[in-house]
C-alpha positions as CSV (number, residue, x, y, z in Angstrom):
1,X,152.9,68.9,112.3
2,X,150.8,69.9,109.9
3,X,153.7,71.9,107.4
4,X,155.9,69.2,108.7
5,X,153.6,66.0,106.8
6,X,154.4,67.8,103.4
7,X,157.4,66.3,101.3
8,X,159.9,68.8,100.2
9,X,158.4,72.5,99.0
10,X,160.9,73.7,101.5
11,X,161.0,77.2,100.3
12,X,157.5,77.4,100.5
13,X,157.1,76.1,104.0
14,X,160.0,78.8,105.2
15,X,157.9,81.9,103.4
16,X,154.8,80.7,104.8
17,X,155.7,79.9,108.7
18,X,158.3,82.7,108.7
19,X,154.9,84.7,107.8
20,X,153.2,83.2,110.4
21,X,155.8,83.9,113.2
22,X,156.0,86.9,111.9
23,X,152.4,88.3,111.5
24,X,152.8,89.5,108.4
25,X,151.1,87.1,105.8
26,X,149.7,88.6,102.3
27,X,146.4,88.6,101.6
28,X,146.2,86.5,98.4
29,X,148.5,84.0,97.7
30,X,149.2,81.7,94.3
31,X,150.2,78.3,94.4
32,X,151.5,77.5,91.2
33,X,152.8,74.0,90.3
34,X,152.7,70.8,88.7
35,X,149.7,68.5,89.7
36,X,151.1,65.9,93.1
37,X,153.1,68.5,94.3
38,X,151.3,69.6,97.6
39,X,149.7,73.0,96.6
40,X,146.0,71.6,98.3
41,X,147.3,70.2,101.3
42,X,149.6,73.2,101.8
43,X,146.6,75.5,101.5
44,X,145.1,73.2,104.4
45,X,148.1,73.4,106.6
46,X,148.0,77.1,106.5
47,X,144.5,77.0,107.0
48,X,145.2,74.7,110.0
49,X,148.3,76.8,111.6
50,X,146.0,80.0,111.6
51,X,143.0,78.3,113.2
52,X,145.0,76.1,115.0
53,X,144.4,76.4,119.2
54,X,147.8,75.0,120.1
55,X,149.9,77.7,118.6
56,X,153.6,76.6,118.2
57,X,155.7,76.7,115.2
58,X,153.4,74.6,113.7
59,X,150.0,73.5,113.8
60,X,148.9,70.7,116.0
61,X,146.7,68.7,113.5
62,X,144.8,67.5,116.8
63,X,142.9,70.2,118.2
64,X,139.5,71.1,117.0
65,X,140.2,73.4,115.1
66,X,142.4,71.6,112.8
67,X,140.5,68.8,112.4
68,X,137.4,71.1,111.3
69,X,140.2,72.0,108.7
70,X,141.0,68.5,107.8
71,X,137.5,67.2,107.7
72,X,136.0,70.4,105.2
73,X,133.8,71.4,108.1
74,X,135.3,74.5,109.2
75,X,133.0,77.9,109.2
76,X,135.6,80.2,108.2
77,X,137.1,78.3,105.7
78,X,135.7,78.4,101.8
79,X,136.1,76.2,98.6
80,X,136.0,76.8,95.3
81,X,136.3,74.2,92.8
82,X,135.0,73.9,89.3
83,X,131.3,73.2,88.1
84,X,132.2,71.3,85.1
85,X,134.9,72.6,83.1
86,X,134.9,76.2,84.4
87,X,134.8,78.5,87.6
88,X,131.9,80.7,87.1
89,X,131.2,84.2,88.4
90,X,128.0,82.8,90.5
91,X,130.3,80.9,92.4
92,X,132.9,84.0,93.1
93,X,129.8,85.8,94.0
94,X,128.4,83.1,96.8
95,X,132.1,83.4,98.4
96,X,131.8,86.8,98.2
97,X,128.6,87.0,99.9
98,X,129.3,84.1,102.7
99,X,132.7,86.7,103.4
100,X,130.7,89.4,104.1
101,X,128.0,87.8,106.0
102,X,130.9,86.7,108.5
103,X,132.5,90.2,108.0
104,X,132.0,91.0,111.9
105,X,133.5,88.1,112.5
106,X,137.3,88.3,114.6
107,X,138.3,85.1,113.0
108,X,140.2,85.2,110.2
109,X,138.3,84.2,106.6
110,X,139.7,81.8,103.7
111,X,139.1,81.1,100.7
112,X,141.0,78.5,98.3
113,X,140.1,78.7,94.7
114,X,141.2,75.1,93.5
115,X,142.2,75.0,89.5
116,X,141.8,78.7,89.7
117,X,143.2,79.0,85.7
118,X,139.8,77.6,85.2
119,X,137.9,80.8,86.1
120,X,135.9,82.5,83.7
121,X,136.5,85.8,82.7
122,X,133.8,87.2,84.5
123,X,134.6,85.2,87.6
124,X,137.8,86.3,87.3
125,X,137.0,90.5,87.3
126,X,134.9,89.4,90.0
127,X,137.6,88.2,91.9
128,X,140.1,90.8,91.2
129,X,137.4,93.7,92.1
130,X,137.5,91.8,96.0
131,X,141.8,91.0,95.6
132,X,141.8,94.8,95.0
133,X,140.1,96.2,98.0
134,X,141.7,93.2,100.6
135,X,140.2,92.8,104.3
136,X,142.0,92.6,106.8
137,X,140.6,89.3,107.6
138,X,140.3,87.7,104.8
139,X,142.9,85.4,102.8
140,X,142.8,83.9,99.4
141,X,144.5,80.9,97.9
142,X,144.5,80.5,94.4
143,X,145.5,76.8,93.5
144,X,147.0,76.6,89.7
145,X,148.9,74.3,87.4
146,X,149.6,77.1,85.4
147,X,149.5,80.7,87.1
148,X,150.8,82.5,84.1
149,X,147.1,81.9,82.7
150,X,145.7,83.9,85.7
151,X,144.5,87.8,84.5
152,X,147.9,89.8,85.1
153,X,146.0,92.0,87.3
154,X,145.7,89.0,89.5
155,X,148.5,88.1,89.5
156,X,150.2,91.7,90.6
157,X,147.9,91.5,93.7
158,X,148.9,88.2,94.9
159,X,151.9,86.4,96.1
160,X,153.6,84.0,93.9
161,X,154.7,81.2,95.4
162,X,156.2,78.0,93.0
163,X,155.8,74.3,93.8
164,X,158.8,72.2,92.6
165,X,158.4,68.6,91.4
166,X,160.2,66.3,93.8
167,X,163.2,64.8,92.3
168,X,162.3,60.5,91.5
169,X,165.4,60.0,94.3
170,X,163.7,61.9,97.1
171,X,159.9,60.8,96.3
172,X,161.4,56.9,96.0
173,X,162.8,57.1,99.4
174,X,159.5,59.0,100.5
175,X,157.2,56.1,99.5
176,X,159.5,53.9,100.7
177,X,158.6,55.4,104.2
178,X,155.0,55.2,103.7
179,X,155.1,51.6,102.9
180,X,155.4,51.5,98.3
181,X,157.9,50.1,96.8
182,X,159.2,48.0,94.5
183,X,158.8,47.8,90.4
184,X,155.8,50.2,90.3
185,X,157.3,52.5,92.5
186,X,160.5,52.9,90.6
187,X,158.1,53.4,87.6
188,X,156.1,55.7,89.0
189,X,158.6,58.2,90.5
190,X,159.7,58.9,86.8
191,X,156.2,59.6,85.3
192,X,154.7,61.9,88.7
193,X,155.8,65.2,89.9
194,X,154.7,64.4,94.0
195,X,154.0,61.5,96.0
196,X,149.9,61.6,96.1
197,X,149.4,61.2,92.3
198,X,152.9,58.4,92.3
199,X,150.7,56.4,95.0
200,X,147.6,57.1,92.7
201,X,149.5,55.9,89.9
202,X,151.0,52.8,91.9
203,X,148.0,51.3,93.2
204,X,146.0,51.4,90.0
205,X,145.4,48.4,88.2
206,X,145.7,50.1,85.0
207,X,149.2,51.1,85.5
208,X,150.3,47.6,86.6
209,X,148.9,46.0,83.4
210,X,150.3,48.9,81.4
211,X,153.9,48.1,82.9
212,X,153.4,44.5,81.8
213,X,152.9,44.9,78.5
214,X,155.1,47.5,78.0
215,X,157.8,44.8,78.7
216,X,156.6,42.1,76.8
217,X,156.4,44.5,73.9
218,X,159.6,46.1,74.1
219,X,161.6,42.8,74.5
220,X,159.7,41.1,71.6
221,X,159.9,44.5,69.2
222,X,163.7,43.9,69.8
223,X,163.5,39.9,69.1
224,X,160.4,38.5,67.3
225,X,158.4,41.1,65.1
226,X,155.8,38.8,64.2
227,X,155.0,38.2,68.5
228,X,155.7,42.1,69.0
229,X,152.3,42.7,66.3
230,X,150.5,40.1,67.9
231,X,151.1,41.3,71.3
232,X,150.5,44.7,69.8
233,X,146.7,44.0,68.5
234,X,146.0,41.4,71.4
235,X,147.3,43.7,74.7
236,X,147.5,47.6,73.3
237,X,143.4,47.8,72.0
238,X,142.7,46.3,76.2
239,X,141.0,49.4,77.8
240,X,143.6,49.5,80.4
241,X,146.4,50.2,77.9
242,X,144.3,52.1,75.3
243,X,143.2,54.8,77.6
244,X,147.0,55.5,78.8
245,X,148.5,55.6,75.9
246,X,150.9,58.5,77.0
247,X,151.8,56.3,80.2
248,X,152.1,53.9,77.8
249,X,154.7,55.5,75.6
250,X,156.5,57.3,78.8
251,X,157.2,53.8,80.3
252,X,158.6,52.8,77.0
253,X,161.2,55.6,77.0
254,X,162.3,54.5,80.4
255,X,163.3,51.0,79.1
256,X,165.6,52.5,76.4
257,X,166.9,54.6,79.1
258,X,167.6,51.8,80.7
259,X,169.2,50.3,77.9
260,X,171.7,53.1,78.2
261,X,172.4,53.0,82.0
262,X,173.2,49.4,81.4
263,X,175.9,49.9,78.5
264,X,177.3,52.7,81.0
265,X,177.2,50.3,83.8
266,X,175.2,52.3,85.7
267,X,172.7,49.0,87.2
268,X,171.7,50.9,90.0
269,X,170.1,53.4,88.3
270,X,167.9,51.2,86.5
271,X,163.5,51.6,86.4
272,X,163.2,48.3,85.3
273,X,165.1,46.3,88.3
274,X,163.4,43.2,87.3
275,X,164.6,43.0,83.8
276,X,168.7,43.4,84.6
277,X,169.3,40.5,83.6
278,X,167.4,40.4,80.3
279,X,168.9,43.9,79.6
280,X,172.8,42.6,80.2
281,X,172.2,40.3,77.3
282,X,170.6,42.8,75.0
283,X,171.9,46.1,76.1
284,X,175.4,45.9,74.3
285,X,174.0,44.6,71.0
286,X,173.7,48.0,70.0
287,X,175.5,50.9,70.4
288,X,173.9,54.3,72.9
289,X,173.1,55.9,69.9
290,X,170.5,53.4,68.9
291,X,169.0,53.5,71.7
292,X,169.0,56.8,71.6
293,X,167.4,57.1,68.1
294,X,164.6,54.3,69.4
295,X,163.5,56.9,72.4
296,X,163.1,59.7,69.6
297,X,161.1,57.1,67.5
298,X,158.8,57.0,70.5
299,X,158.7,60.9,70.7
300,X,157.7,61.2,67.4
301,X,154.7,58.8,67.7
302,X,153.7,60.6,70.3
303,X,153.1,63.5,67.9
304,X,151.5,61.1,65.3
305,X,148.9,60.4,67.9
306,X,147.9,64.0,69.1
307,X,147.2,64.5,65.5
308,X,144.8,61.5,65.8
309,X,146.4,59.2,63.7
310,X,145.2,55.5,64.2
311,X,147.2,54.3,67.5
312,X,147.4,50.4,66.0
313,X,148.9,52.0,62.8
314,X,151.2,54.2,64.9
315,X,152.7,51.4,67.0
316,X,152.8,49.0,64.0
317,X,155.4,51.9,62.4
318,X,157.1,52.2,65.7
319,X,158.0,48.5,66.1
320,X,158.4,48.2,62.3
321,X,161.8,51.4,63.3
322,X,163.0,49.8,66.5
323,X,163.5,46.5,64.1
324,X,165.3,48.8,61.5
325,X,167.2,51.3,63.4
């Protein structure tokens, strides 16, 4: 059940439980992948299928032992997540020295180093030092974003195992399941790589208000210049907006794609459901490639931002080359 409650990471799930049946699992693994993808709650699940009581091809997710897992309270199973912005060597050290006061132990030990590209360097010779002398029963999980920026040496005495974003088809129709849908789910599956940070990202009231203005904008940059800047200074400086500004500017893109599946014909493809109609009457007005060119407008204010340029200055020269282009 357990390996079973994850959506898609196939390939991983056959490695790991072919592992399993097999008795042959390594003793350090990486999960490396985009954020939303399941690397945590796949490091629970194989915590919960080796603990688990009610050995099948999967765990149980009902017997003791797995719920220890799911509720953080089991004995032989260790976190590691950042103090701040790092993973220090102290806190290496305090796994270290909980795995060898269980060393007598029969039970198998774990350890999952969440955001483990945040480790020091020291924590991270001090890590390697235990990856290279492995116990029997102990297992590590290192959970990254990015495991290219784990030490080499690390990385050479560990299994790599790679988390693929969901495709927006398959994590729609998965939400869909779990009860979220509609215009903020068609949004969100575009912006997200897996289904807990789209539900994050749908039931925030930031996103909502963000989606909102992002359509008053964009229909008004295209019509009325004078209402787009004062929708600009009136909606874009509210903190919902402001602090999302890359949201902000993703969700824009989307509605010139749209703009193109329309003039292909392609309506059921479209992010923006609710605005077919308003995008039949606007969509052939222009020709693909404009649309085109307004999306690499947005791209390049994106870069204007990152170098800190003033974001009401930035959008004002963005509506100012949708109006022009």
């Amino acid at each position: 059940m357990a390996f079973q409650s994850i959506v898609g990471q196939e390939h991983v799930k056959k490695i790991l439980l072919n592992s399993l049946h097999s008795n042959k699992l390594s003793h350090a693994y990486i999960f490396s992948g985009p954020s939303g993808t399941g690397r945590k709650k796949m490091a629970l699940s194989l915590a919960q299928a080796i603990y688990c009581t009610n050995k099948s091809e999967d765990a149980c997710g009902h017997c003791v032992e797995c719920r220890k897992v799911e509720h953080g309270n089991h004995p032989d199973l260790h976190w590691v997540e950042p103090e701040g912005t790092s993973i220090k060597i102290e806190q290496i050290r305090e796994i270290q020295k909980k795995l060898a006061q269980r060393s007598m132990s029969n039970v198998k030990q774990i350890y999952i180093v969440s955001k483990a590209d945040l480790m020091t360097i020291q924590a991270a010779n001090s890590l390697l030092k235990f990856l290279e002398e492995p116990a029997g029963s102990v297992l590590a999980i290192l959970v990254t974003e990015n495991g290219h920026a784990l030490l080499p040496t690390i990385r050479s005495r560990a299994q790599w195992l790679s988390f693929l974003p969901l495709s927006p088809h398959d994590l729609l129709q998965r939400l869909g399941l779990e009860g979220y849908s509609g215009d903020l789910a068609r949004a969100a599956v575009h912006l997200t790589s897996g289904i807990e940070a789209a539900k994050g990202m749908i039931i925030s009231e930031w996103f909502a208000e963000t989606r909102n203005v992002v359509i008053q904008l964009a229909r008004e940059s295209l019509t009325r210049y004078t209402s787009a800047i004062i929708t600009l200074h009136q909606k874009v400086k509210l903190q919902e907006v402001n602090d999302h500004l890359d949201t902000f500017l993703d969700l824009w893109v989307l509605w010139f794609q749209d703009m193109i599946q329309i003039s292909l014909g392609n309506k059921q493809a479209l992010v923006y459901m609710d605005q077919q109609e308003w995008f039949s009457q606007h969509a052939f007005l222009k020709n693909i490639q404009h649309w085109i060119q307004c999306m690499e407008y947005i791209v390049e204010t994106r870069k204007r931002l990152r170098y800190h340029v003033n974001p009401q200055l930035a959008l004002e020269h963005l509506i100012i080359q949708i109006q022009g282009g």
